[in-house]
N, C-alpha and C positions, 0 to 999 in steps of 0.2 A: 127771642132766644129760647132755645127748645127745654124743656124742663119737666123733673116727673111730676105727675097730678097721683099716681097710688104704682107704690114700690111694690106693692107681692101683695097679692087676695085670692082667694077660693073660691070668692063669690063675684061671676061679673057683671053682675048689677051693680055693683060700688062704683064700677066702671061707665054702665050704660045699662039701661033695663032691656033694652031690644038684647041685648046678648047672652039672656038667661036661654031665651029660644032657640037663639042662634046655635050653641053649645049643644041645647037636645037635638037639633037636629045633626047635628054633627055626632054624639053619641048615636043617634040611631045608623050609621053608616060606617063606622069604627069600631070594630067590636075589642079595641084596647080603650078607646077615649072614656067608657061609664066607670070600668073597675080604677081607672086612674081617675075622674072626678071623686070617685067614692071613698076612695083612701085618701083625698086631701092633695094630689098628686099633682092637677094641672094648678097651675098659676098665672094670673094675670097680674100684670102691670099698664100703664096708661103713662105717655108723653106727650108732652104740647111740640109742636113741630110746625114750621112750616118751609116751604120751597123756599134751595140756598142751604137747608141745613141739612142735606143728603148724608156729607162728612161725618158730622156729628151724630146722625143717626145710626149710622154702619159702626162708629164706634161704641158705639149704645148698645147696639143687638150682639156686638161681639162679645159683651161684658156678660149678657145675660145666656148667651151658647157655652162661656167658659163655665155660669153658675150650674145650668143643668149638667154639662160632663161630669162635675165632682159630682152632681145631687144622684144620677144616674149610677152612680161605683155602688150605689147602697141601695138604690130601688131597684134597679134595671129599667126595663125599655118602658115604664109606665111613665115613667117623667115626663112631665111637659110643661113648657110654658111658652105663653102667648100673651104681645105685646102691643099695646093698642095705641094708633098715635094719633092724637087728636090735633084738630088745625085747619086740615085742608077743606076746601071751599065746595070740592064737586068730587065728584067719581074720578075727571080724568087727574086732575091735581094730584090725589091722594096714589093712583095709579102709576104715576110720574114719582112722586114723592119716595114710595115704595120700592122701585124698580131694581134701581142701581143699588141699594143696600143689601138689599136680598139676592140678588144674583151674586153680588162678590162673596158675600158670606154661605149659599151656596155649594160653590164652589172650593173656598175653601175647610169647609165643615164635613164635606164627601167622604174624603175619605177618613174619616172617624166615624161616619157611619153616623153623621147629623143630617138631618132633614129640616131646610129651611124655606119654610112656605110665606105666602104674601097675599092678602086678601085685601083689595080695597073698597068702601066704602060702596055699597048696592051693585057690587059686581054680579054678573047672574051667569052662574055657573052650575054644570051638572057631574056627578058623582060616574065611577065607574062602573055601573048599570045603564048613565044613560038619563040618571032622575034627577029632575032641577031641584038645585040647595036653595035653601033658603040664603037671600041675598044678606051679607051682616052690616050691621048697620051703622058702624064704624069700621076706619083701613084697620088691617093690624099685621103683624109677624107672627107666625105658630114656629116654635122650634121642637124636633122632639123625634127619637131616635128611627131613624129611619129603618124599613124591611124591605126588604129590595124583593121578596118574590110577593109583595102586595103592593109595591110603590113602582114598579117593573112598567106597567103598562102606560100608567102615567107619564112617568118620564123617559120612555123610549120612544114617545110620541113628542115629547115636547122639548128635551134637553138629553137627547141619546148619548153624548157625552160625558152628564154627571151621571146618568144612570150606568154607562162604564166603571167610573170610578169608584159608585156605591156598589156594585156587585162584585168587584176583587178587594174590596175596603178589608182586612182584620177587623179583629174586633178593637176599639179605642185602646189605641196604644201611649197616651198622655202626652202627643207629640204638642210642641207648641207649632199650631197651623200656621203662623205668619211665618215665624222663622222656618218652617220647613219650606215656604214658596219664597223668601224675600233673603234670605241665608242670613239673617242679622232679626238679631232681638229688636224689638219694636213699641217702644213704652210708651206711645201716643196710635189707633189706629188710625185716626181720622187723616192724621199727618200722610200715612200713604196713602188714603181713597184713590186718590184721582191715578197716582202710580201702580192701584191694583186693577182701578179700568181699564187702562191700557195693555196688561197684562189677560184679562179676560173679557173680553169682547163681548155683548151681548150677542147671539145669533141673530141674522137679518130673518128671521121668521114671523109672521105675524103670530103664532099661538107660543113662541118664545118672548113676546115683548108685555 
């Protein structure tokens, strides 16, 4: 049954020691990520998870996009947090595990001008220069306010779609996002997962999945 191992830290060694690196090298490619480490800004948390509890997950990461909206009215765009789920077996498990929560939430976090990313477990992936990142060494979720004329090139390669939405987005209008896609208040999300996939389709693309 999926469950927290650390609700909110500063420090993601609490989490995993590989991720103290993982983060610099991430600060050295994000010139918003260091002055948000250094004020206390980014956050990590840690859940036990495994395949089956996709549901459960997506309503997890919803909980924690609604914590950053409020924390964001009083920081601005330095807010972050990142959500690390511990469980899965391999790269492609946690890959799969990852997939469907993050894409529906996504989606529905566009247009407030959220950015929700997904990083699994020794994935090997390169930066917008080109430069191979450092693989992390646990999956995780990054939430954290999206800029659309630095996040542009990214997702008009991989999801042209939400990169539409984010670049006509206002600025966070305090809209409740289920009820604005579902027309009905929504006091359990997990309860719609499966009803918000069918609504949002993964793209058949290989660098979409």
């Amino acid at each position: 049954m999926m469950h927290c191992v650390v609700s909110a830290t500063a420090d993601p060694a609490e989490i995993h020691p590989g991720l103290v690196a993982h983060q610099q090298d991430m600060i050295a490619r994000c010139p918003y990520l260091g002055p948000s480490v250094q004020r206390g800004l980014t956050l990590w948390s840690a859940y036990q998870a495994a395949p089956g509890e996709q549901a459960d997950l997506f309503a997890m990461l919803l909980g924690h996009a609604e914590e950053l909206r409020v924390a964001r009215r009083s920081t601005g765009i330095l807010a972050c947090r990142n959500i690390a789920v511990l469980g899965p077996k391999d790269q492609e498990e946690a890959r799969r595990l990852l997939q469907w929560p993050a894409w529906l939430a996504r989606n529905l976090y566009a247009p407030v001008r959220l950015m929700v990313g997904r990083f699994w477990t020794g994935v090997e992936l390169t930066d917008s220069r080109g430069r191979a990142m450092l693989p992390p060494p646990v999956a995780f979720f990054s939430l954290r306010t999206a800029i659309p004329s630095r996040d542009g090139l990214f997702l008009a390669e991989k999801v042209p779609q939400v990169m539409e939405v984010l670049a006509q987005a206002p600025p966070d209008d305090g809209r409740d996002v289920l009820r604005s896609v579902l027309g009905h208040e929504v006091a359990d999300p997990a309860a719609v997962y499966h009803h918000l996939k069918a609504r949002f389709p993964v793209p058949d693309t290989p660098r979409a999945r």
